[in-house]
DOZAKOL-673062 format. One record per residue (C-alpha): residue in three letters; chain; z, y, x. Coordinates in steps of 0.1 Angstrom, whole numbers. Layout:
% DOZAKOL-673062
<node lumse="ALA" torlo="A" pz="Z" py="Y" px="X"/>
...
//
This chain:
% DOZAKOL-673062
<node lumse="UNK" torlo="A" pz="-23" py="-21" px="88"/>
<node lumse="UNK" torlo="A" pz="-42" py="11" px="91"/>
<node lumse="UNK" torlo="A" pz="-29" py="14" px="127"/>
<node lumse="UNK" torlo="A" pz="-37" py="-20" px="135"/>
<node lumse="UNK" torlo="A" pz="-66" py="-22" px="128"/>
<node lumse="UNK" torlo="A" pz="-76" py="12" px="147"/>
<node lumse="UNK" torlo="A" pz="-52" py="-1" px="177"/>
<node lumse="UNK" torlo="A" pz="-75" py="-29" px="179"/>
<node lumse="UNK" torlo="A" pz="-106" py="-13" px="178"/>
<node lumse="UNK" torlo="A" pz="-102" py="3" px="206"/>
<node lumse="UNK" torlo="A" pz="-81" py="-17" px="232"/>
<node lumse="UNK" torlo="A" pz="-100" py="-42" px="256"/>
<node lumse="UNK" torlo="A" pz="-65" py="-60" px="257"/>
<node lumse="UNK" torlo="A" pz="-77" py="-93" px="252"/>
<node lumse="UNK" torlo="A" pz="-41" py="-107" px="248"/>
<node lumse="UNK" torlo="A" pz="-35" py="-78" px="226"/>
<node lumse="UNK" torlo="A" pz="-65" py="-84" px="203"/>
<node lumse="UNK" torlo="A" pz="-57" py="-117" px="200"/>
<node lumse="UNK" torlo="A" pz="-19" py="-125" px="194"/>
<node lumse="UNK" torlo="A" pz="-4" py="-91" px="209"/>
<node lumse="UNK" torlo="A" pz="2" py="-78" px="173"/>
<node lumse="UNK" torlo="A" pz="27" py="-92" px="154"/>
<node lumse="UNK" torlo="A" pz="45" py="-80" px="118"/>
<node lumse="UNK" torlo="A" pz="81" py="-82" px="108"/>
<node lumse="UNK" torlo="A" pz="87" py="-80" px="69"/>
<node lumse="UNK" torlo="A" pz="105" py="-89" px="39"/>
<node lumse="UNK" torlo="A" pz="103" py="-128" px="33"/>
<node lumse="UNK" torlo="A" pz="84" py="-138" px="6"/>
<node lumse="UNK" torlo="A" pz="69" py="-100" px="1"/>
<node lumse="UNK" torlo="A" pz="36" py="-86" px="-4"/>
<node lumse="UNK" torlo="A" pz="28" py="-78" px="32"/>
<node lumse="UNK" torlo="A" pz="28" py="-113" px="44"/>
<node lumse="UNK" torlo="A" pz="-1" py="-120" px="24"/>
<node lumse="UNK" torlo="A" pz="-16" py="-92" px="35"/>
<node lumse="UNK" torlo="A" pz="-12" py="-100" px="69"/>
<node lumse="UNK" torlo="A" pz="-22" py="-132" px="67"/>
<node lumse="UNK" torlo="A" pz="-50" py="-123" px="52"/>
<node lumse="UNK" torlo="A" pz="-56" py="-100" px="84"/>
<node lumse="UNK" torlo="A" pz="-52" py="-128" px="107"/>
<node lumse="UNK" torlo="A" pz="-15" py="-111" px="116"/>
<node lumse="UNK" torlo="A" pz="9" py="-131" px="132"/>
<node lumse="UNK" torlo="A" pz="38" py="-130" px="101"/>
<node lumse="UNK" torlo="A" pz="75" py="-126" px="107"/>
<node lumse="UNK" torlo="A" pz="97" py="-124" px="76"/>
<node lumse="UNK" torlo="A" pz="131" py="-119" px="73"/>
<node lumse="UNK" torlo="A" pz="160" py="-110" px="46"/>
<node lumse="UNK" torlo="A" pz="169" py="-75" px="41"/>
<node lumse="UNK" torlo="A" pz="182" py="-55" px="9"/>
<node lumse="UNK" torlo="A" pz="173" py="-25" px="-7"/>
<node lumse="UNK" torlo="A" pz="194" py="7" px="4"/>
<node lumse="UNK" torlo="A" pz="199" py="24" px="-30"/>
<node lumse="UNK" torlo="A" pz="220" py="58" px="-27"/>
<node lumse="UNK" torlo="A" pz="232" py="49" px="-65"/>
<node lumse="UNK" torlo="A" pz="253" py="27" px="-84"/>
<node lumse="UNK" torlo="A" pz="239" py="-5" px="-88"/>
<node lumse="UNK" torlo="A" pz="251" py="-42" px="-92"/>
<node lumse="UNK" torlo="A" pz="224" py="-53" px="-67"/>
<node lumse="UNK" torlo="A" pz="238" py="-31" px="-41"/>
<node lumse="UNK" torlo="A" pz="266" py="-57" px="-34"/>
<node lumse="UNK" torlo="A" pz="243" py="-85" px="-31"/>
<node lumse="UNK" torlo="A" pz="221" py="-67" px="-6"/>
<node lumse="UNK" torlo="A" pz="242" py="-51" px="16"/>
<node lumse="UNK" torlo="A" pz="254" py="-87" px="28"/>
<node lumse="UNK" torlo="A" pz="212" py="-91" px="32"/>
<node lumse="UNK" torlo="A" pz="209" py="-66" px="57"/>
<node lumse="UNK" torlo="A" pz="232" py="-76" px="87"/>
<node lumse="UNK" torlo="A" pz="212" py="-111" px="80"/>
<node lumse="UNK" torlo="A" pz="181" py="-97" px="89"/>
<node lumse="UNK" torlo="A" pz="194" py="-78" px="116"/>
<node lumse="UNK" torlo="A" pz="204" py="-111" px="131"/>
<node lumse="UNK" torlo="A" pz="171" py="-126" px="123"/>
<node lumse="UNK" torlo="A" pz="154" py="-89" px="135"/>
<node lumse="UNK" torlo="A" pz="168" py="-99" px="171"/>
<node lumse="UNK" torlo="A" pz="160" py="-132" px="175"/>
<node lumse="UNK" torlo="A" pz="126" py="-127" px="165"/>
<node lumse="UNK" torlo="A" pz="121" py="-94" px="189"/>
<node lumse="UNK" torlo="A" pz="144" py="-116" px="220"/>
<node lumse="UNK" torlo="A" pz="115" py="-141" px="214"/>
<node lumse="UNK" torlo="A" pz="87" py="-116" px="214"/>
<node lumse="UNK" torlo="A" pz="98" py="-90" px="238"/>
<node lumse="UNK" torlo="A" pz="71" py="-66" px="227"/>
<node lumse="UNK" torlo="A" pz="70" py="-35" px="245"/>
<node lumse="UNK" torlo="A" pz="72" py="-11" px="211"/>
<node lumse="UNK" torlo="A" pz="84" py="-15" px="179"/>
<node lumse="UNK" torlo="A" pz="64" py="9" px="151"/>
<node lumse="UNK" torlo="A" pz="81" py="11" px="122"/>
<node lumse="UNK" torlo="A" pz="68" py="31" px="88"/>
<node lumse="UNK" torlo="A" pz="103" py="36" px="68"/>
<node lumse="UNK" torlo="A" pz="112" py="17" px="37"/>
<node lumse="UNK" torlo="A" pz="143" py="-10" px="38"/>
<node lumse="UNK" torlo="A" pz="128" py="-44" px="58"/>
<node lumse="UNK" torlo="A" pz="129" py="-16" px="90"/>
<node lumse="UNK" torlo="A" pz="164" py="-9" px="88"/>
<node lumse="UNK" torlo="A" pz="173" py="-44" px="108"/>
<node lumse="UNK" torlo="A" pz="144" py="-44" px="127"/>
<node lumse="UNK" torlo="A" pz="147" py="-14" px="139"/>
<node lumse="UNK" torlo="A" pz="189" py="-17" px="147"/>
<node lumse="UNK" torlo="A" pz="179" py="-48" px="166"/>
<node lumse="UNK" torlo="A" pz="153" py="-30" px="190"/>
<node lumse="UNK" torlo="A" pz="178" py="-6" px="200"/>
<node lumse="UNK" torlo="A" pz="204" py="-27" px="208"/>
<node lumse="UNK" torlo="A" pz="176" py="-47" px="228"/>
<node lumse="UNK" torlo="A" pz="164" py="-14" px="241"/>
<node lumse="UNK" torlo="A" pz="133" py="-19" px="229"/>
<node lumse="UNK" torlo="A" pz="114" py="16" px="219"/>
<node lumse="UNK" torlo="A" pz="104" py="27" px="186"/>
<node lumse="UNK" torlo="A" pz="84" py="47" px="172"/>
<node lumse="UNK" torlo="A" pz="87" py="57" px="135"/>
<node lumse="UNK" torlo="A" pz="64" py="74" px="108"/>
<node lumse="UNK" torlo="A" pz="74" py="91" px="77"/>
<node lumse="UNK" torlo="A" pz="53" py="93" px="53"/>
<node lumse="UNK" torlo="A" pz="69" py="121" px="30"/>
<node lumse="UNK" torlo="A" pz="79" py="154" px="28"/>
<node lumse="UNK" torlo="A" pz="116" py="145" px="32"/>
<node lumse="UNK" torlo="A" pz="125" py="117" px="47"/>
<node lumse="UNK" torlo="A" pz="142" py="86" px="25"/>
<node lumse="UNK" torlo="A" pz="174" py="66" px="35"/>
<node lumse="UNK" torlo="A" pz="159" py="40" px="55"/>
<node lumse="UNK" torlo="A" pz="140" py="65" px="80"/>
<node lumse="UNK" torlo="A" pz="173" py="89" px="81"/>
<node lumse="UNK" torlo="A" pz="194" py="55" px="95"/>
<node lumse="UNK" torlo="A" pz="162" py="46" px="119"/>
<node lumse="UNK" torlo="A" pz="151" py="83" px="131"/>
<node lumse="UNK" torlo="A" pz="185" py="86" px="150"/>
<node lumse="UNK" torlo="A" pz="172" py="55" px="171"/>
<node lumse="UNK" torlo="A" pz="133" py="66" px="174"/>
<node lumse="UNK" torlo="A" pz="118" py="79" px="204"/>
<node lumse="UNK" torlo="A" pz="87" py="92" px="190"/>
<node lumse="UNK" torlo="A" pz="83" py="103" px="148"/>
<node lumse="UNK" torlo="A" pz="50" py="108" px="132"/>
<node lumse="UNK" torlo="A" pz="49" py="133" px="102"/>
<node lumse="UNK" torlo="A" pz="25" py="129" px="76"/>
<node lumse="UNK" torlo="A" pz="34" py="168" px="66"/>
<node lumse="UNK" torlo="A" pz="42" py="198" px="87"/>
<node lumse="UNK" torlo="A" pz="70" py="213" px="63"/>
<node lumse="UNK" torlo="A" pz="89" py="178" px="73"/>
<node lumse="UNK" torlo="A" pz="95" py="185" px="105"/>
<node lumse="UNK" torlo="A" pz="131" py="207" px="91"/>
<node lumse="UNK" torlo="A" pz="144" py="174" px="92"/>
<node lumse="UNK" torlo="A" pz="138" py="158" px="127"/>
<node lumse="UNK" torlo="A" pz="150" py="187" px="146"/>
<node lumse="UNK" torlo="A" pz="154" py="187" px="185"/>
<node lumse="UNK" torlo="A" pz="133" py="153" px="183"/>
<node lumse="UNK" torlo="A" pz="100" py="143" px="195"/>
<node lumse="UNK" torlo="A" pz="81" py="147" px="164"/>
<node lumse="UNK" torlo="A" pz="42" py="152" px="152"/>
<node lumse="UNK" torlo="A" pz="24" py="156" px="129"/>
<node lumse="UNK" torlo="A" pz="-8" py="139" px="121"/>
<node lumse="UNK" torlo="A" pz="-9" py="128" px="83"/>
<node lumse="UNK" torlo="A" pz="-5" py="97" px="70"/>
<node lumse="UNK" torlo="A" pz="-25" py="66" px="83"/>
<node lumse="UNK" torlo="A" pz="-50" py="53" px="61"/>
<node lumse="UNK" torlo="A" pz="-79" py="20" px="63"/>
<node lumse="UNK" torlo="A" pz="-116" py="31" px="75"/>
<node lumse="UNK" torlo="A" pz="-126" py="8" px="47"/>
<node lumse="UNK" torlo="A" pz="-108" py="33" px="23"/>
<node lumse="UNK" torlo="A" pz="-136" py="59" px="31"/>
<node lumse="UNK" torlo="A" pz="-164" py="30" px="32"/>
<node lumse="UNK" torlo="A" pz="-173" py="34" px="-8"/>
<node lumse="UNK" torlo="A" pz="-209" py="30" px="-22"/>
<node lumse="UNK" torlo="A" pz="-219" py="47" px="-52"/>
<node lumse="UNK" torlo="A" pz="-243" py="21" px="-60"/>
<node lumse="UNK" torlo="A" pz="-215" py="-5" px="-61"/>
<node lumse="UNK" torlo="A" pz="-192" py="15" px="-79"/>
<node lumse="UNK" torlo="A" pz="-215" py="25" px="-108"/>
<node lumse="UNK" torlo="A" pz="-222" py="-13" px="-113"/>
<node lumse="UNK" torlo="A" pz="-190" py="-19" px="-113"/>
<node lumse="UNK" torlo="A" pz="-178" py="6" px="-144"/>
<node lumse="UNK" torlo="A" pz="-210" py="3" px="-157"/>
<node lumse="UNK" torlo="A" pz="-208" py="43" px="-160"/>
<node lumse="UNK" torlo="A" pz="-240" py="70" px="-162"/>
<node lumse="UNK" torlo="A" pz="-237" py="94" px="-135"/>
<node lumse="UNK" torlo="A" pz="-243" py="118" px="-167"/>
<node lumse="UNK" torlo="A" pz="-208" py="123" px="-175"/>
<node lumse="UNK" torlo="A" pz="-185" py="133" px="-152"/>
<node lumse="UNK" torlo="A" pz="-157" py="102" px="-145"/>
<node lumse="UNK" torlo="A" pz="-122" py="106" px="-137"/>
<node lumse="UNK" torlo="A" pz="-98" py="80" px="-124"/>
<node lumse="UNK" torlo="A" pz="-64" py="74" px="-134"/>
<node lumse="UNK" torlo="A" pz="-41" py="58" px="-114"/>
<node lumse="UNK" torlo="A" pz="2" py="48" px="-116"/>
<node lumse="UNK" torlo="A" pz="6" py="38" px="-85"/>
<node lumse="UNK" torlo="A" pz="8" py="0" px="-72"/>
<node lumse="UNK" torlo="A" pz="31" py="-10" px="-98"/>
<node lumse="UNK" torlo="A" pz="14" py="14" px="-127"/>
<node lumse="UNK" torlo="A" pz="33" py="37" px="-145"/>
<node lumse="UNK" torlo="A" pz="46" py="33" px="-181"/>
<node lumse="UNK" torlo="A" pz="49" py="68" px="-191"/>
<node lumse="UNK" torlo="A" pz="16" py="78" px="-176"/>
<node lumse="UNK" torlo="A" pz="-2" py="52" px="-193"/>
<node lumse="UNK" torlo="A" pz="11" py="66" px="-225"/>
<node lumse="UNK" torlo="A" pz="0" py="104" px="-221"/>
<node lumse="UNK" torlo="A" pz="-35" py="86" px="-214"/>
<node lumse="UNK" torlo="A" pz="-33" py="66" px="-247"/>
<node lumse="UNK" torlo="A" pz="-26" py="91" px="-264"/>
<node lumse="UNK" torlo="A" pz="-55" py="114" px="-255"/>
<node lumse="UNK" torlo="A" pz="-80" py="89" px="-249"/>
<node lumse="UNK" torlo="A" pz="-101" py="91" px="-281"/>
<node lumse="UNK" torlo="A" pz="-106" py="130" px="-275"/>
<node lumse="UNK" torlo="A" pz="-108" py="129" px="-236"/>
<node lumse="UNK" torlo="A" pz="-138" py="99" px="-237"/>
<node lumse="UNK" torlo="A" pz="-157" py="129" px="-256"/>
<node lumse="UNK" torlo="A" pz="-164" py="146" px="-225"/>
<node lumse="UNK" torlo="A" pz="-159" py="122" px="-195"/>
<node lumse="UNK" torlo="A" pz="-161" py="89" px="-186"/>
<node lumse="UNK" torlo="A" pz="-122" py="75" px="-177"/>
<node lumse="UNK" torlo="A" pz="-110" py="48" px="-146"/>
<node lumse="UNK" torlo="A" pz="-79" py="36" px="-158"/>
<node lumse="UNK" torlo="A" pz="-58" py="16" px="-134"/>
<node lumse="UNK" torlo="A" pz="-28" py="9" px="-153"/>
<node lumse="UNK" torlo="A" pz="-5" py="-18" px="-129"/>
<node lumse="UNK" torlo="A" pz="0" py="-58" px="-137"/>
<node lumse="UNK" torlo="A" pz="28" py="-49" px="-157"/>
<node lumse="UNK" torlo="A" pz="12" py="-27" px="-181"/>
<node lumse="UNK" torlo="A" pz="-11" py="-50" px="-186"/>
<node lumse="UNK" torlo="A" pz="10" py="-80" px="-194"/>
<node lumse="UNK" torlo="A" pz="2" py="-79" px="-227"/>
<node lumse="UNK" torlo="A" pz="-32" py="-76" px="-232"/>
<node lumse="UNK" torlo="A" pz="-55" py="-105" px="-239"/>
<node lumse="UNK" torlo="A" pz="-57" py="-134" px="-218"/>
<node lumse="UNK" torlo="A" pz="-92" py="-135" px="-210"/>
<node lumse="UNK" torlo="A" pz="-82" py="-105" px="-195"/>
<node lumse="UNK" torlo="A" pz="-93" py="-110" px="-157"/>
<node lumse="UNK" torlo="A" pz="-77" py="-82" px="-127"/>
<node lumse="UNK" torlo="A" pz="-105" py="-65" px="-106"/>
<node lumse="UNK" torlo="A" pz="-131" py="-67" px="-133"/>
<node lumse="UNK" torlo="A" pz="-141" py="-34" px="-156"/>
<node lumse="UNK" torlo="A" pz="-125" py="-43" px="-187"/>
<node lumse="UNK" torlo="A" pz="-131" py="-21" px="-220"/>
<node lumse="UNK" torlo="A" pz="-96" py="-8" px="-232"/>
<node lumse="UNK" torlo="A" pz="-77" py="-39" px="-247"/>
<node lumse="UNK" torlo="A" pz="-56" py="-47" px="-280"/>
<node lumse="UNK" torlo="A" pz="-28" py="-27" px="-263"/>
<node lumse="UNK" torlo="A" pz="-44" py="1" px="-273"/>
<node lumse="UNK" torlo="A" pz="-66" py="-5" px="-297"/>
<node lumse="UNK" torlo="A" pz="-93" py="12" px="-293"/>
<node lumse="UNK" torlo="A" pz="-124" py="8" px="-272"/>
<node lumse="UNK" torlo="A" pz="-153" py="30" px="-254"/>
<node lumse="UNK" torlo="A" pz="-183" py="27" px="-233"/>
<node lumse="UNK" torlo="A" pz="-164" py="57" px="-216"/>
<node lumse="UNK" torlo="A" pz="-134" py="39" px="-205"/>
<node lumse="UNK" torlo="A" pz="-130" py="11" px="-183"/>
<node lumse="UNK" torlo="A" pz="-94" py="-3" px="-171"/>
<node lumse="UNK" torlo="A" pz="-87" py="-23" px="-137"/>
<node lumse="UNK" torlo="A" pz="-49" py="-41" px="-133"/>
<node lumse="UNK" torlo="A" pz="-54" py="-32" px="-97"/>
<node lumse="UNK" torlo="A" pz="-75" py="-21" px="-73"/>
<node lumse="UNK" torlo="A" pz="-82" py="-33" px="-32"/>
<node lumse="UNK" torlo="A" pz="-116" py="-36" px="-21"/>
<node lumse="UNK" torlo="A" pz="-131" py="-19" px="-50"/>
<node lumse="UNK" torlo="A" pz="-115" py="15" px="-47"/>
<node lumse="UNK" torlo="A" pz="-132" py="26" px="-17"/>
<node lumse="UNK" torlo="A" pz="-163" py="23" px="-47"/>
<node lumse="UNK" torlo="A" pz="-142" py="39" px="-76"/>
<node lumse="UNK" torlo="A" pz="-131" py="66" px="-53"/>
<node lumse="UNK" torlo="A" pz="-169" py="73" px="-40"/>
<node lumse="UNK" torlo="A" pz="-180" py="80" px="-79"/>
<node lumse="UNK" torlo="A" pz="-148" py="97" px="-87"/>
<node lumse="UNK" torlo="A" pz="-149" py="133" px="-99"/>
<node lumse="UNK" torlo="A" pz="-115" py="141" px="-105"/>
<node lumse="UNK" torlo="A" pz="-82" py="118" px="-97"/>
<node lumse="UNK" torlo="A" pz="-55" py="120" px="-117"/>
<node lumse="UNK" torlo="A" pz="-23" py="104" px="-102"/>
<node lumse="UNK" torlo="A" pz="9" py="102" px="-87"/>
<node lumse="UNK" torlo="A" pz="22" py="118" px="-57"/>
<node lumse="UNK" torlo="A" pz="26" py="86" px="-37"/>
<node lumse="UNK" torlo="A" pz="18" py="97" px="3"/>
<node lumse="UNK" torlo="A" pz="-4" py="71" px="7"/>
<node lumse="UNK" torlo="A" pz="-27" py="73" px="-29"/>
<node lumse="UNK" torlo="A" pz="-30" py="115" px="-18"/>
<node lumse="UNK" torlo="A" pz="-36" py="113" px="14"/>
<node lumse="UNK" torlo="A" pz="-69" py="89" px="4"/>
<node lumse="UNK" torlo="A" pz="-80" py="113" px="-16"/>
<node lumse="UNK" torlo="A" pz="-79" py="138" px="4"/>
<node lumse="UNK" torlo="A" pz="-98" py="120" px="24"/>
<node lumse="UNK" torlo="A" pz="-123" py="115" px="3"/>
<node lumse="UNK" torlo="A" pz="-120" py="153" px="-9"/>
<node lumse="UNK" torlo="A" pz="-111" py="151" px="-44"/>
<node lumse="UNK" torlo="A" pz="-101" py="174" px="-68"/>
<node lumse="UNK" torlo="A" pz="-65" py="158" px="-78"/>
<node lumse="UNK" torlo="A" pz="-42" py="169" px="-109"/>
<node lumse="UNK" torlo="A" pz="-9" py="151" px="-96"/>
<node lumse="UNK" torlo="A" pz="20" py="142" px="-120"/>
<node lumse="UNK" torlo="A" pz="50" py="129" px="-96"/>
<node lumse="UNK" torlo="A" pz="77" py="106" px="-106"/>
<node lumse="UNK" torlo="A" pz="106" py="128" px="-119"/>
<node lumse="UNK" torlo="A" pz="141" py="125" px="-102"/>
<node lumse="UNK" torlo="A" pz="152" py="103" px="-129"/>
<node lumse="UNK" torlo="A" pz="131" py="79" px="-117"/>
<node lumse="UNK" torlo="A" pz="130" py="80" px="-80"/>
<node lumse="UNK" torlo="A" pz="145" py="109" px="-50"/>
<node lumse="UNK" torlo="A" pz="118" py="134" px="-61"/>
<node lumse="UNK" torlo="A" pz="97" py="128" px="-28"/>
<node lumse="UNK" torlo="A" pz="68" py="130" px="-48"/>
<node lumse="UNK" torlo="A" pz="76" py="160" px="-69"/>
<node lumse="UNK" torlo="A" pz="81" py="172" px="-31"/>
<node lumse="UNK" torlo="A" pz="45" py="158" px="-16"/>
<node lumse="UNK" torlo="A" pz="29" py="172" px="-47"/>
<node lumse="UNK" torlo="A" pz="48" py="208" px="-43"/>
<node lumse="UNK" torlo="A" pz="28" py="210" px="-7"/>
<node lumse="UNK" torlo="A" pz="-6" py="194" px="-19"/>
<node lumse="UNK" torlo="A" pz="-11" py="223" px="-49"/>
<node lumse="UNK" torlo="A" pz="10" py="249" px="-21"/>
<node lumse="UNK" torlo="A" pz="-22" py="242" px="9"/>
<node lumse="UNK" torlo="A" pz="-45" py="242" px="-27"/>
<node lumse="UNK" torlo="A" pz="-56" py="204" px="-22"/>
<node lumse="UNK" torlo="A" pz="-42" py="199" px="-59"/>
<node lumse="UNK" torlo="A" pz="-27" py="209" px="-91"/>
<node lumse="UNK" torlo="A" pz="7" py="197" px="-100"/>
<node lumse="UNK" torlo="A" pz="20" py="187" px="-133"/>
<node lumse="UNK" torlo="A" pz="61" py="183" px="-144"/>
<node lumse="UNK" torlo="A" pz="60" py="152" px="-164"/>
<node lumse="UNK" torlo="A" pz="98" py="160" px="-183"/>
<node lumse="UNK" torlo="A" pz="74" py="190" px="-201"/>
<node lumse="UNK" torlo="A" pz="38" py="174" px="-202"/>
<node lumse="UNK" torlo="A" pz="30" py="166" px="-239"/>
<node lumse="UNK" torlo="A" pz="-4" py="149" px="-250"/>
<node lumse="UNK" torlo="A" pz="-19" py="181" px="-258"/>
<node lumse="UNK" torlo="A" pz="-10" py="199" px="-225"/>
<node lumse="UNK" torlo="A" pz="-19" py="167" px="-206"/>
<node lumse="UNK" torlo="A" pz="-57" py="169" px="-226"/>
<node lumse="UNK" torlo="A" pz="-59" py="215" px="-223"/>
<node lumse="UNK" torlo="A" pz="-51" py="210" px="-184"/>
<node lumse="UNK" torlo="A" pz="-76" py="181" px="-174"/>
<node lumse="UNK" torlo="A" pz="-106" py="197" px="-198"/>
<node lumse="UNK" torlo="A" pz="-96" py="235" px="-183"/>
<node lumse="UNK" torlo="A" pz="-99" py="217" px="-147"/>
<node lumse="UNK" torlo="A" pz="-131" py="200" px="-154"/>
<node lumse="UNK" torlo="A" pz="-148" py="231" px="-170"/>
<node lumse="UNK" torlo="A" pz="-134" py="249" px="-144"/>
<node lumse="UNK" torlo="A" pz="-164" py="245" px="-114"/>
<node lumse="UNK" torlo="A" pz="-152" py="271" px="-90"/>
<node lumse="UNK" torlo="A" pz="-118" py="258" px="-94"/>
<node lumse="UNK" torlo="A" pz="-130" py="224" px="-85"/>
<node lumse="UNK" torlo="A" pz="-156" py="234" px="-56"/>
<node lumse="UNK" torlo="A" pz="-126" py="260" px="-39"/>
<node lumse="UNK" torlo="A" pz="-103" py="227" px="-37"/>
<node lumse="UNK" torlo="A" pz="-124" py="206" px="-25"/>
<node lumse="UNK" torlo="A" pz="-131" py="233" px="5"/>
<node lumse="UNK" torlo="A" pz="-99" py="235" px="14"/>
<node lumse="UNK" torlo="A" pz="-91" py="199" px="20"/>
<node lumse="UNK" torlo="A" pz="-124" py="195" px="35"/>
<node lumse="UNK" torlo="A" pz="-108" py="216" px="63"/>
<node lumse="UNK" torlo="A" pz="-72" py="200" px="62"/>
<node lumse="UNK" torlo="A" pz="-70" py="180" px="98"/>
<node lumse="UNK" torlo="A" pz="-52" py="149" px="88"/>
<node lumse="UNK" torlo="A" pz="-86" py="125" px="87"/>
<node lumse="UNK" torlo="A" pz="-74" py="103" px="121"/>
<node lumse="UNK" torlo="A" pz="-36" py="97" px="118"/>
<node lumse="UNK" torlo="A" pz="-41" py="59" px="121"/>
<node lumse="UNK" torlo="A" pz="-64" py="67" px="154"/>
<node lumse="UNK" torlo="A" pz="-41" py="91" px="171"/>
<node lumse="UNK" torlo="A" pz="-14" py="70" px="167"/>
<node lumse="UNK" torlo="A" pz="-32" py="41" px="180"/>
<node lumse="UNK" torlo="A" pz="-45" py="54" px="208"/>
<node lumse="UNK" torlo="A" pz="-11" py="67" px="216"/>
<node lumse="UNK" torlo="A" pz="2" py="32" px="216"/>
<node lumse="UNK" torlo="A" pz="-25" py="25" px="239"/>
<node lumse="UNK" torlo="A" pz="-14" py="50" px="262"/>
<node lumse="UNK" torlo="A" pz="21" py="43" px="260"/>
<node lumse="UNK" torlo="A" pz="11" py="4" px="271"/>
<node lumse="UNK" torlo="A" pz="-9" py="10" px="304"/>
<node lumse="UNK" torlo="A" pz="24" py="30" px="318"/>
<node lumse="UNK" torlo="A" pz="38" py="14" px="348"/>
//
């Protein structure tokens, strides 16, 4: 969306502006919404999840994905666009299968250090990669590849203080950190912030945004998007601590207030932060609980010195509490990070690739 949006910001295509950009995704997903919402012509097909391990599912799927393929090609015969941009994950497995065997070109973006299963299959059919981080190019060798970071919404970088005050309801005496699992949350996260929450709320004020799931059972005048004092879940409550399901608008707000961000080591959550120039303690998903590419994406955020890193299988309470009151007492700590992303160059990935698109369109 992020490359959309900058693609059409700065074409004078009118056909292109119009109905020139069109999305392919999973049928019933998230993304059509959301690009509906955009005024993006929707295509959705059926596809499966690519897991690399055992599971039930897998057998189900796998009969998904030469479905979509066939859907994939009589979508693209019916478009004919001139480029198909694809950003990993498993709806761009068929899509991508049926451009080549259309001859269609495609260009592909990773958006991790190492590159998952669905960009491995489509990278061997790319004619152009975008990297999101230099130490990924190891795996794209003798390819056209770049690096440029990893494409994020102008609106991300759009927050008022103002707004995001009123929203928390937070002092700009106490310095406020925000919390955040991911889109989905994440359970065991949410736990090491339970469990030092009463001590924590001494010293700063706390964003928590714990997922839909976490908060399932929490009361039901609970409302998503609104600053909520911690619920029954937890059992306790402070002026200091304010929790949000989700976040889409108001995070360009929360982020603007933000002095430290706590999180995981998703590409895209970072990379906004970085934008924004945030001291960031990161705590990626262990391998038990995904490939490790964000143990990897956090290994190279603390390596360049744009975060600190934190193993979840030996983070207890305690050491969870020591490391974020050491990093908040810690000003030169704070003020040397924030210099060093400040001159990281990855602030116009969505641009660049845009206006390469551009480029690639007005060849003969």
């Amino acid at each position: 969306m992020a490359v959309i949006d900058e693609l059409k910001k700065i074409t004078n295509d009118e056909l292109l502006m119009t109905n020139g950009v069109f999305y392919i995704g999973e049928k019933g997903g998230p993304e059509e919404k959301i690009a509906e919402a955009r005024g993006i012509i929707f295509y959705g097909i059926h596809t499966g999840k690519l897991r690399r391990y055992f599971d039930w599912r897998n057998f189900v799927d796998v009969l998904k994905v030469p479905i979509g393929f066939f859907e994939s090609l009589r979508i693209l015969k019916k478009l004919n666009p001139d480029l198909v941009f694809a950003k990993g994950g498993y709806v761009s497995v068929p899509v991508v299968l049926a451009a080549r065997f259309l001859r269609i070109p495609v260009w592909l973006h990773e958006s991790d250090v190492s590159p998952g299963l669905a960009n491995k299959i489509c990278s061997r059919f790319a004619q152009k990669i975008w990297l999101s981080f230099e130490e990924s190019r190891k795996f794209f060798k003798n390819q056209n590849a770049e690096v440029v970071g990893n494409p994020i919404r102008r609106e991300i970088l759009k927050g008022d203080k103002a707004h995001g005050y009123k929203l928390t309801g937070f002092s700009q005496k106490h310095p406020i950190i925000l919390i955040m699992g991911g889109s989905t949350g994440a359970k065991s996260l949410n736990k090491l912030v339970e469990a030092i929450l009463p001590q924590l709320t001494k010293k700063a004020q706390i964003i928590h945004v714990t997922g839909t799931h976490e908060l399932s059972e929490c009361a039901s005048s609970y409302r998503p998007r609104r600053a909520q004092p911690l619920l029954s879940k937890y059992r306790f409550a402070s002026t200091h601590y304010k929790t949000f399901e989700f976040l889409n608008e108001e995070l360009a707000h929360i982020y603007s207030i933000a002095d430290l961000i706590v999180s995981r080591a998703g590409s895209g959550g970072i990379f906004e932060a970085l934008a924004w120039h945030k001291p960031m303690i990161l705590i990626p998903l262990p391998k038990t609980a995904s490939r490790g590419d964000q143990i990897e994406n956090a290994a190279v955020f603390e390596k360049h010195g744009w975060a600190m890193a934190l193993d979840q299988n030996t983070l207890t309470p305690s050491k969870f509490l020591n490391s974020i009151q050491a990093f908040l007492q810690n000003e030169h700590l704070q003020a040397a990070m924030t210099e060093r992303q400040k001159k990281a160059k990855f602030m116009h990935a969505a641009s660049r690739i845009a206006e390469a698109i551009r480029k690639f369109r007005q060849k003969p």
